[in-house]
C-alpha positions in Angstrom: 21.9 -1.0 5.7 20.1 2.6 6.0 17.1 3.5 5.2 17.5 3.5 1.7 15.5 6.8 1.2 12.3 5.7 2.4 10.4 8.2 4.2 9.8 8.3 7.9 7.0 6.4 8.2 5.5 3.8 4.8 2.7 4.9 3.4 0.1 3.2 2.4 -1.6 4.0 -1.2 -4.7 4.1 0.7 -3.8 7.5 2.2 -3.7 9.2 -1.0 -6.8 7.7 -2.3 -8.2 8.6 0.9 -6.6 12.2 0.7 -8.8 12.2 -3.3 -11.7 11.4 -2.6 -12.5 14.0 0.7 -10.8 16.5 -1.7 -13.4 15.7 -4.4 -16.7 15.3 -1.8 -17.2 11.9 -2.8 -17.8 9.6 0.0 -16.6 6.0 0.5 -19.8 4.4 0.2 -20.3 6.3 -3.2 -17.5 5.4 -4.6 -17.7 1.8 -3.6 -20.9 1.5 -5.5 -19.7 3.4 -8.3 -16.8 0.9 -8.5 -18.9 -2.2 -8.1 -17.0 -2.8 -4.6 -18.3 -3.4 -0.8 -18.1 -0.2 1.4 -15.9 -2.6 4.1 -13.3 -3.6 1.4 -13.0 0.3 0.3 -13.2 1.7 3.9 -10.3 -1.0 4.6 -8.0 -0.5 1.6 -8.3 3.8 2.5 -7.3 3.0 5.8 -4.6 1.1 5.2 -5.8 -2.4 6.5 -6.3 -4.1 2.8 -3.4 -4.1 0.6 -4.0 -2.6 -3.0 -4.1 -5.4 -5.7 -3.2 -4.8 -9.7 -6.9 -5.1 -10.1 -8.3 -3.1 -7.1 -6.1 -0.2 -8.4 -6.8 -0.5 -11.7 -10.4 0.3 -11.0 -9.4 3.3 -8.9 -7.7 4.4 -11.5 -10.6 3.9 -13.5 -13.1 5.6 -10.8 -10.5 8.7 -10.1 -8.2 8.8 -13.2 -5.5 8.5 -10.4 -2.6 6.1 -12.0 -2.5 2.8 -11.1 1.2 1.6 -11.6 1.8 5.1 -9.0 -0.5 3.2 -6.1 1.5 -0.1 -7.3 4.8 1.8 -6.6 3.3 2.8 -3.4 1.9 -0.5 -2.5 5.5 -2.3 -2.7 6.8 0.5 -0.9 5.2 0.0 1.9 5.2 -4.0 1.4 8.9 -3.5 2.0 9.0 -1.1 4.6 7.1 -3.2 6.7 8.9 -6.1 6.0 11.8 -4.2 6.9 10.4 -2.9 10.4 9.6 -7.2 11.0 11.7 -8.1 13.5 11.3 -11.7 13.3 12.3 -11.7 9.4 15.1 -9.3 10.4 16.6 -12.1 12.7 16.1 -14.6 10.1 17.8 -12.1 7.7 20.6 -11.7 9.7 21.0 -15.6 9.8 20.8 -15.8 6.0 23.3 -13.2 5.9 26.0 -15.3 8.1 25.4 -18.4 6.2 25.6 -16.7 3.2 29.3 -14.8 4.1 30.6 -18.0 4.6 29.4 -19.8 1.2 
């Protein structure tokens, strides 16, 4: 199966939150406070080490007026991307796969 037009590399909602907020001069610790969030669970969801929740981007959304289904859609794009770069589940895919011809 190809790569079913995803990009080269997933990318992570965090990145373009990231990209918003050094375009706007706020800083991470600012906007953490502003948002009622910790500076480590910001600092980790813009650099891609947290996944974005409904809620978490629903209050960026809120803090930025960036759209929170669009981070979603970017969230579960990279959720299967890097499921798809797993090689363990790929093995246990392919399994599935053979059982599954056969049924």
């Amino acid at each position: 199966m190809g790569n079913l037009g995803y990009g080269a590399y997933p990318t992570h909602p965090g990145e373009v939150l990231k990209d918003e907020i050094e375009s706007r001069g706020i800083t991470q610790r600012k906007l953490a406070e502003g948002m009622g969030l910790t500076y480590s669970v910001v600092n980790e969801i813009l650099n891609a080490r947290r996944p974005l929740t409904a809620k978490t981007a629903l209050m960026f959304e809120a803090a930025l007026d960036v759209p929170a289904d669009s981070l979603m859609y970017l969230q579960s794009k990279y959720n299967m991307q890097m499921a798809r770069a797993d090689k363990s589940l790929n093995g246990l895919l392919k399994s599935i796969r053979k059982i599954a011809a056969v049924l």
